[in-house]
Backbone bond lengths (Angstrom), bond angles and torsions (degrees), N, CA, C in turn:
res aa  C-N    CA-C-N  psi(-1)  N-CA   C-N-CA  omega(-1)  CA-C   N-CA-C  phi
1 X - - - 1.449 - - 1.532 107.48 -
2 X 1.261 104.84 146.86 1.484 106.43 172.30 1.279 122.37 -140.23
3 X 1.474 132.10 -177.48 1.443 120.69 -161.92 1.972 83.89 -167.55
4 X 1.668 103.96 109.89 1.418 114.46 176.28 1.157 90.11 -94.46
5 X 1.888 113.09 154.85 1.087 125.44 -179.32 2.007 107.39 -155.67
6 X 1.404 119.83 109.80 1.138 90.04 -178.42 1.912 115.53 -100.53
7 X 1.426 104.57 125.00 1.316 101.57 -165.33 1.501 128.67 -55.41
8 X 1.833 112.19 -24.39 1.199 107.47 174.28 1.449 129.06 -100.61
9 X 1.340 95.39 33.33 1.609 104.30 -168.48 1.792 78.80 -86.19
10 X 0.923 144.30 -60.67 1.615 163.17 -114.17 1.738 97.34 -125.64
11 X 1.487 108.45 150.44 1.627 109.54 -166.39 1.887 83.48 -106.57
12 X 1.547 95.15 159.46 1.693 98.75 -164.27 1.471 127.01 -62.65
13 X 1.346 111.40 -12.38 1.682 134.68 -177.74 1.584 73.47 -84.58
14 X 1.244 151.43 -79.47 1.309 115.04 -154.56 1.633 127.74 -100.34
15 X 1.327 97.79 28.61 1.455 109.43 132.68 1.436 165.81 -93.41
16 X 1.114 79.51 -50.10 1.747 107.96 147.09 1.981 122.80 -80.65
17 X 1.295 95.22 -22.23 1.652 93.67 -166.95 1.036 124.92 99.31
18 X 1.670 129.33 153.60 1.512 109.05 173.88 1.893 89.02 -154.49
19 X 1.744 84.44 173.32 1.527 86.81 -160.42 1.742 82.28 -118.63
20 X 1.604 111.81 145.41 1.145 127.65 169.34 2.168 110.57 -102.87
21 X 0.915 125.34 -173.66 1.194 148.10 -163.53 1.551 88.94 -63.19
22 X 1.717 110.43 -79.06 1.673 93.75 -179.60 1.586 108.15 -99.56
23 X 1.201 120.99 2.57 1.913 91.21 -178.38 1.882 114.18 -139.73
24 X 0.934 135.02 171.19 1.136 128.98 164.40 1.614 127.79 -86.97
25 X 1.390 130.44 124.80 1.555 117.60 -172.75 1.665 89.98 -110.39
26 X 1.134 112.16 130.56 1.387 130.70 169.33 1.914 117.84 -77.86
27 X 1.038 96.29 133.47 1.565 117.28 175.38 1.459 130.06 -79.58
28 X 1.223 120.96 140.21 1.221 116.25 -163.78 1.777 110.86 -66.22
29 X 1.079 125.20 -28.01 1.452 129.06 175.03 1.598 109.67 -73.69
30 X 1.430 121.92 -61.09 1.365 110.23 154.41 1.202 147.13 -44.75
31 X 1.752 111.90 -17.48 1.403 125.82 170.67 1.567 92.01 -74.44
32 X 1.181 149.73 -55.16 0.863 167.79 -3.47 1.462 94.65 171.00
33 X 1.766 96.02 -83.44 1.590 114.34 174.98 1.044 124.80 -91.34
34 X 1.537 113.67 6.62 1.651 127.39 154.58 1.313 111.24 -65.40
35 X 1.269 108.84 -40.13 1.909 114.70 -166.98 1.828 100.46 -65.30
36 X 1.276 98.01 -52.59 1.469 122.69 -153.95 1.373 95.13 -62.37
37 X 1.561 128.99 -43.60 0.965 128.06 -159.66 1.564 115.34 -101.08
38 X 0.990 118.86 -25.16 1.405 135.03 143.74 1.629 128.72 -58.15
39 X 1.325 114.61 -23.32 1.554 132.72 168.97 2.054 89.03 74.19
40 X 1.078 107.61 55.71 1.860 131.11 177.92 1.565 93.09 -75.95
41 X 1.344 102.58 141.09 2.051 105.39 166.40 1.004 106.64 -83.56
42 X 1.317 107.10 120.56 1.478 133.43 26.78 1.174 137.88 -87.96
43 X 1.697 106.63 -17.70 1.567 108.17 177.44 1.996 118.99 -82.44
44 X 1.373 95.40 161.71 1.435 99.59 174.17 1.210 124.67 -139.63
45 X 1.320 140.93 149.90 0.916 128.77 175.65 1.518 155.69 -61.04
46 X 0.935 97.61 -1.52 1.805 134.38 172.66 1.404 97.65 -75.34
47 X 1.997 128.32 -55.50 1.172 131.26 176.05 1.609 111.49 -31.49
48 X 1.284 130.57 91.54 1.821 133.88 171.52 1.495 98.97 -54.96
49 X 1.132 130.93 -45.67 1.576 115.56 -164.36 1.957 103.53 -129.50
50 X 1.280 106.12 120.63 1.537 96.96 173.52 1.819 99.45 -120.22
51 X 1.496 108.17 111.74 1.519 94.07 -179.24 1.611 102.23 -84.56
52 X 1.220 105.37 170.69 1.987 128.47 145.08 0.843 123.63 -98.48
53 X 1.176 120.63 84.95 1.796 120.79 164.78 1.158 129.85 -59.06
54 X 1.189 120.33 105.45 1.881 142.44 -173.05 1.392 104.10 -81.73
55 X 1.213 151.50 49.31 1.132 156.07 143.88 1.727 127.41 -17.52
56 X 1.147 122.99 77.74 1.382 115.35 -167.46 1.718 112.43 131.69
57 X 1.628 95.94 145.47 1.565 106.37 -161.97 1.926 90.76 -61.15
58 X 1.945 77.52 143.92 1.752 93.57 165.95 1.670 113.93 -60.12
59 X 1.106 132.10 135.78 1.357 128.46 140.40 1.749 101.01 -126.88
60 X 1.957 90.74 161.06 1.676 97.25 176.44 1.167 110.57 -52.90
61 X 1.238 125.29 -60.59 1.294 123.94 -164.38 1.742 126.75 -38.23
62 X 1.103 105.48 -19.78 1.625 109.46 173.37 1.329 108.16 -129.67
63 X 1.386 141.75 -16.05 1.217 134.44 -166.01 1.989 91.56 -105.15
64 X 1.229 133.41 -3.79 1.419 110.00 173.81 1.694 85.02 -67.61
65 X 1.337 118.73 -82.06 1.168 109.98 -148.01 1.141 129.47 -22.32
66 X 1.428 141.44 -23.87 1.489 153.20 177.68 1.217 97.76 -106.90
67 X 1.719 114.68 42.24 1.772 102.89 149.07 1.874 113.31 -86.52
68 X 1.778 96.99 -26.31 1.782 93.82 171.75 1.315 106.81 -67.72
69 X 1.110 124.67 -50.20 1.637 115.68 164.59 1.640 121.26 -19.45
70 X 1.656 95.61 -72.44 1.588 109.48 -170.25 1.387 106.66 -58.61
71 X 1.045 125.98 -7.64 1.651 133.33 -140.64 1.997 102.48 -109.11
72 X 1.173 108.78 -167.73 1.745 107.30 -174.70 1.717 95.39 -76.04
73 X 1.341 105.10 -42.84 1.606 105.63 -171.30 1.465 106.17 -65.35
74 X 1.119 146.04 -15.47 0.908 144.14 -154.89 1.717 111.59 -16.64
75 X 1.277 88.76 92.18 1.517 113.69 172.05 1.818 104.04 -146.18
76 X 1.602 114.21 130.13 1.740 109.32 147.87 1.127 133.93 -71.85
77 X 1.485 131.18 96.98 1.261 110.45 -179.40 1.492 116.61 -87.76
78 X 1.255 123.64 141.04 1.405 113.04 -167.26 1.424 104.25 -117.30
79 X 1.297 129.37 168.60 1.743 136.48 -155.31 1.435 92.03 -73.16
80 X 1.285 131.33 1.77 1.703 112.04 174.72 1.471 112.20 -101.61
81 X 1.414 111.12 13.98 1.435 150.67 170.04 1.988 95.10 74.95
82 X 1.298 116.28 6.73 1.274 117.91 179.62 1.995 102.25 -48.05
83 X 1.180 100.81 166.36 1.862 107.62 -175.27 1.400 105.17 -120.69
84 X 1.368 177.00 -78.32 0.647 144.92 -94.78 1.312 158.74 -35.80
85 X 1.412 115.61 115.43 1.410 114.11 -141.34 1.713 95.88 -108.45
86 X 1.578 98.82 155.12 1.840 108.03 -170.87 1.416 85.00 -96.00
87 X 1.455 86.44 131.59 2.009 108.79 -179.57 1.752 85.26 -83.83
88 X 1.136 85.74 -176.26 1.763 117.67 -165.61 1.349 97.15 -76.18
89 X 1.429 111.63 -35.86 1.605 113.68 -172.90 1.725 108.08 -87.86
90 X 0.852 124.83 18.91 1.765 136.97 -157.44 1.628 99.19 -134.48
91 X 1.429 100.43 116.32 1.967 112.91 -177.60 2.075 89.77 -130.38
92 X 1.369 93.11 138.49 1.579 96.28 148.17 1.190 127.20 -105.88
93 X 1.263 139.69 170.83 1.530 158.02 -139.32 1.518 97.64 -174.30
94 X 1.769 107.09 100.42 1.536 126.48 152.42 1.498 108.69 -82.23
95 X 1.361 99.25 107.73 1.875 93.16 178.17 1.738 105.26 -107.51
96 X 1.488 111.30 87.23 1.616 104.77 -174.46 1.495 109.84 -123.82
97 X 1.349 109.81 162.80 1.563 117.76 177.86 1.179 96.83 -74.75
98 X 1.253 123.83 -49.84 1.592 103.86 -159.95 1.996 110.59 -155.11
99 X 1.187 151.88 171.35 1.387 145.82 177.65 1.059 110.24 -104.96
100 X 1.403 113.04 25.00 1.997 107.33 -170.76 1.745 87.69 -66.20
101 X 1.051 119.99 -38.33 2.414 89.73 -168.60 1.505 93.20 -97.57
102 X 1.222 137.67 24.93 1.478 127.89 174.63 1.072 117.57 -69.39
103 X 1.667 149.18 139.47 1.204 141.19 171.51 1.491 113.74 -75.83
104 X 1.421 117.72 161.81 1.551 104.37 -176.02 1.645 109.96 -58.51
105 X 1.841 98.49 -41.35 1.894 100.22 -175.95 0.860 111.97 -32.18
106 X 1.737 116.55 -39.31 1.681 122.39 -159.46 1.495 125.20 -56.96
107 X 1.824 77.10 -76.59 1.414 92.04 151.34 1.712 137.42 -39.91
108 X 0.656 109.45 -40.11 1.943 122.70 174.59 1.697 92.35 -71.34
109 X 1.058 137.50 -54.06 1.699 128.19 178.64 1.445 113.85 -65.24
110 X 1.424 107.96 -24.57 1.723 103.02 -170.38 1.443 113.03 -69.96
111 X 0.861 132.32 178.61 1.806 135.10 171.89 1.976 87.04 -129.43
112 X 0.998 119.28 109.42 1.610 125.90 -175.21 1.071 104.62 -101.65
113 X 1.322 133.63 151.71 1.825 149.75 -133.95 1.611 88.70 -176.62
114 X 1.569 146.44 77.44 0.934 124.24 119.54 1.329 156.29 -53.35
115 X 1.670 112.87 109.17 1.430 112.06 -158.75 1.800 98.41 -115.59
116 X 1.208 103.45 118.56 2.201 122.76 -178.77 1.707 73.42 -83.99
117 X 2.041 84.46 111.56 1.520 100.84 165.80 1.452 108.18 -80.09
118 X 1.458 128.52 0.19 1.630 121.05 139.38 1.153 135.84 -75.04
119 X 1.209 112.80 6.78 1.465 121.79 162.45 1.921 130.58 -101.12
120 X 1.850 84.12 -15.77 1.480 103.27 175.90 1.295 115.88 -96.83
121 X 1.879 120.57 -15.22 1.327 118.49 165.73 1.451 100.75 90.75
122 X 1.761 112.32 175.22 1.552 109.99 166.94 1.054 126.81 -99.71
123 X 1.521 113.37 -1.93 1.783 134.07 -167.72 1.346 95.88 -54.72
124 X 1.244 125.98 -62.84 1.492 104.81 -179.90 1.279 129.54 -61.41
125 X 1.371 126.33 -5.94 1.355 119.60 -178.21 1.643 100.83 -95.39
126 X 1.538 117.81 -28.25 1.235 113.57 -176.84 1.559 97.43 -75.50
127 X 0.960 120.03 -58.44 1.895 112.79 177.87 1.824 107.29 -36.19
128 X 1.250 106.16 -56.05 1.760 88.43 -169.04 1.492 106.70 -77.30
129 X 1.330 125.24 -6.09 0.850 111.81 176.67 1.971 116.05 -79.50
130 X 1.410 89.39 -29.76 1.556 93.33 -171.54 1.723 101.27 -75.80
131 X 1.540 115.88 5.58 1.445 90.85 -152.55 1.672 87.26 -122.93
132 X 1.592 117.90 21.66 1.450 126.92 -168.20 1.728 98.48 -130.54
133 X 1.565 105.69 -8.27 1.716 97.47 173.33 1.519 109.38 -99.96
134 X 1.848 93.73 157.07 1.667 110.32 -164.38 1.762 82.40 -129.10
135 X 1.310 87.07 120.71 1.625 92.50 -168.42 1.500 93.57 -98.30
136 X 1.519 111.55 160.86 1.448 136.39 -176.79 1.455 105.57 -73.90
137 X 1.178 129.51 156.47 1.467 154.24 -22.27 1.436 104.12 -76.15
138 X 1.532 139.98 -29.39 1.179 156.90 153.68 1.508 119.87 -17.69
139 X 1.151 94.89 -54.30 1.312 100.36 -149.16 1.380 152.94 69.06
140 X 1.487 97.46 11.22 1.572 96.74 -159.40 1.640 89.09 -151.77
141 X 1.099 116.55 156.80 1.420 136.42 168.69 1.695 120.71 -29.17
142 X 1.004 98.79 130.03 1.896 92.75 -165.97 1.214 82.96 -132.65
143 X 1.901 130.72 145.09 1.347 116.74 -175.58 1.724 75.93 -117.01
144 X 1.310 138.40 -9.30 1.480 121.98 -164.35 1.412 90.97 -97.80
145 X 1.284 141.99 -8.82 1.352 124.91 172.84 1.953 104.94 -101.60
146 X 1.238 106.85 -22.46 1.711 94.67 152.63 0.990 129.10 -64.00
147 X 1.201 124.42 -31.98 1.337 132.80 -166.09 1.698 97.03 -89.59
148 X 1.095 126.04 -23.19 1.608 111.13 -173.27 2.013 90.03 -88.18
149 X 1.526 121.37 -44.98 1.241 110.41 177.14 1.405 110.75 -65.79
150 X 1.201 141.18 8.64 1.668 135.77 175.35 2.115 92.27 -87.68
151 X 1.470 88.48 -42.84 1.608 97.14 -168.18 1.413 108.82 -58.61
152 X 1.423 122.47 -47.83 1.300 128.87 -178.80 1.589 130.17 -58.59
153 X 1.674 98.00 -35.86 1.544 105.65 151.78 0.719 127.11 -60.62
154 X 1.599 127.64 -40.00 1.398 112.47 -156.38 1.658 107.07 -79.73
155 X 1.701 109.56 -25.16 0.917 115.95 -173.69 1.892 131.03 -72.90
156 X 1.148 81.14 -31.13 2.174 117.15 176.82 1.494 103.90 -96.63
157 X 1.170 138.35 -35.74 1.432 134.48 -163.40 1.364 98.00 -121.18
158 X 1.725 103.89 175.61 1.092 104.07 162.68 1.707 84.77 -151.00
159 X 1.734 101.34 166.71 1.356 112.97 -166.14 1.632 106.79 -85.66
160 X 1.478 129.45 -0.34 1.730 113.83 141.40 1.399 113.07 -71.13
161 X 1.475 140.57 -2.36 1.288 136.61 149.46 1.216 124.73 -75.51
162 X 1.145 118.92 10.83 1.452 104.37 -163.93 1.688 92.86 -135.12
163 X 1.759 100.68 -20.47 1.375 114.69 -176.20 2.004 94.98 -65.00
164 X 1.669 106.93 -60.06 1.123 116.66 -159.70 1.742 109.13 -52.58
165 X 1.565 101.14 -54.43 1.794 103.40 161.70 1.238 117.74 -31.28
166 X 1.011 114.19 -69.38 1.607 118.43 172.94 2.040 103.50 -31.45
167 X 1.284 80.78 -98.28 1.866 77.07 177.56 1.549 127.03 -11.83
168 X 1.372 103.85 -55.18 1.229 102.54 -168.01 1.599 127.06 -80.20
């Protein structure tokens, strides 16, 4: 199971959470790895792997805080001094273009996977893409009219066209 999240869509009090005068308001990432780590519904404990999907360029400003995370303790502690710690069954996922605002700490905790999306092609983007449309009058998923538009690409296009679209 997994749970995408992109961190800079959202300002850091409502990611992490923030505490006012009398109460604490919880953050969507800490709600997050509260559930997960607690086995909270939707998760369960049977689930072997629950990732966090980090969706979105690193900057300091939100990625120090998950250096105790990244770190041996791997626990978040958040300003309400609460702990939450990543169970055994709990992985994160940095999904970024690039580390230009990363701190070195960061970097030094990350385990980095550079993948040249010219080396990965567009096939996967054309597959999820074909496999997320609800075609008209139906409404609903047709695998014989995906399958004739998979055919038509492959045959009319090619996947440095579809790479370059992308880019542009």
């Amino acid at each position: 199971v997994f749970m995408p999240l992109n961190p800079k869509a959202v300002r850091n009090n409502d990611l992490y959470g923030y505490l006012t005068k009398t109460e604490w308001h919880d953050g969507i990432l800490s709600t997050i790895m509260r559930d997960m780590a607690r086995n909270n519904p939707p998760y369960k404990e049977e689930q072997n792997v629950k990732w966090i999907v980090l969706d979105g360029d690193v900057d300091a400003e939100w990625i120090e805080s998950l250096n105790t995370v990244m770190d041996d303790n791997k626990v978040l502690t958040l300003v309400s001094n609460e702990r939450i710690p990543l169970s055994d069954a709990m992985r994160m996922l940095f999904e970024v273009a690039n580390l230009n605002h990363a701190t070195p700490a960061t970097v030094s905790r990350a385990g980095i996977l550079y993948v040249n999306p010219g080396d990965v092609g567009a096939k996967p983007f054309l597959d999820s893409w074909l496999q997320q449309q609800v075609f008209a009058p139906t409404g609903k998923k047709d695998d014989k009219l995906r399958s004739h538009l998979s055919g038509l690409f492959n045959k009319y296009c090619s996947f440095d066209d579809l790479y370059e679209i992308r880019r542009e």
